[in-house]
N, C-alpha and C positions, 0 to 999 in steps of 0.2 A: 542543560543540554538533555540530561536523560532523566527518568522519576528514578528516585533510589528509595528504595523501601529497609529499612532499618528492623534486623533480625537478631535473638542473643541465640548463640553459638551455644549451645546445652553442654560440647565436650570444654570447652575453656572459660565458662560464663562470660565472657566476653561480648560487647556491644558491634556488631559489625554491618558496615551499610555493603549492601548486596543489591546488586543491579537485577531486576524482578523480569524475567520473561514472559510473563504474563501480565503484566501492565503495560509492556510495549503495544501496539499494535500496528497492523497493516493494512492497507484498505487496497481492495484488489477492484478495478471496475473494469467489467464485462460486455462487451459491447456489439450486435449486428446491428451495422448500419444499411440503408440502401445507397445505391450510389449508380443508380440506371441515370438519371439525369443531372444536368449540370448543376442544377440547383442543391441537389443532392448529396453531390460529390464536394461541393462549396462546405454544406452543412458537417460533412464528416469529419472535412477537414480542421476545420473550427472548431467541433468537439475535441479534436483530435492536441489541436494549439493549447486551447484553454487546458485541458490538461497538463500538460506537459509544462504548462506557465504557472498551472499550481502547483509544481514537484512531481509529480507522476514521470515512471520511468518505464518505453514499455518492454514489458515481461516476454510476453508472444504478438503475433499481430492485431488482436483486439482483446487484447488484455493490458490492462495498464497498471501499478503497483503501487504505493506511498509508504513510507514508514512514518509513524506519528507516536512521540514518546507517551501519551496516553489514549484514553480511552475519549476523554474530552475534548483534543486536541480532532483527534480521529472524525467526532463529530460534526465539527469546524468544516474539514476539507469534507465530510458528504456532502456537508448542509450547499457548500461550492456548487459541487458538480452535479448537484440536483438544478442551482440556480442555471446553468450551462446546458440543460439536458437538449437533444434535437425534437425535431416537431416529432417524426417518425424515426421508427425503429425503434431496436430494443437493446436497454441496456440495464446490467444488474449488477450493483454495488453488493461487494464482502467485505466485510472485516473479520481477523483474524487475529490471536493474539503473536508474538515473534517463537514462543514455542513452537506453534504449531505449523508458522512457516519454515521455522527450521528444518521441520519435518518432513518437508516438500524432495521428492525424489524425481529427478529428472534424466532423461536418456535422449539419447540423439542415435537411432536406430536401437543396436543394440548394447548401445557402449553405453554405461554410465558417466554419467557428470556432474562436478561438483555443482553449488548451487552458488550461481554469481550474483550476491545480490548490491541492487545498487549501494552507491556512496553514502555514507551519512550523511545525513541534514545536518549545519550545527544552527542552531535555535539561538537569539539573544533575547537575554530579560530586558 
């Protein structure tokens, strides 16, 4: 399910496997589509599916999320949604490590808010 990176504990000597936040990562994809015509609007939508068929959960209205328990995995689903990209518009893939998205501070006016992120993937070998 997850990578476990295998650490020795310097106060106990001890062998201890520790879930790495920095080998997690996130692929955030960023997206302005047009959507003046029908054809257009057909195109977004379809970006929009295929997403969301490869795991994509979305974050805001054209921002879409994935967690990928590595960095190789991660490459997987770009390599996806480059194969899926629209004729037109613009769209820009991030990846992030899960540190950094923890990091993510989010408000709704002035209130702050915790950070909802999607459900686990579980992954089978």
């Amino acid at each position: 399910m997850f990578q476990w990176r295998i650490e020795k504990n310097f106060i106990s000597g001890n062998i201890v496997n520790r879930f790495s936040e920095y080998r997690i990562m996130w692929i955030l994809v960023l997206f302005d589509l047009p959507t003046e015509t029908k054809k257009d609007r057909k195109a977004y939508a379809d970006f929009r599916k295929n997403l969301q068929r490869d795991g994509f959960t979305m974050f805001q209205f054209s921002i879409y999320v994935r967690h990928c328990a590595s960095s190789e995995n991660a490459a997987v689903h770009i390599k996806r949604v480059k194969s899926f990209l629209p004729e037109y518009g613009k769209v820009g893939i991030m990846c992030i490590t899960d540190k950094q998205f923890a990091n993510i501070e989010l408000f709704y006016g002035r209130k702050v808010v915790n950070v909802n992120t999607p459900g686990q993937q579980l992954e089978l070998f």
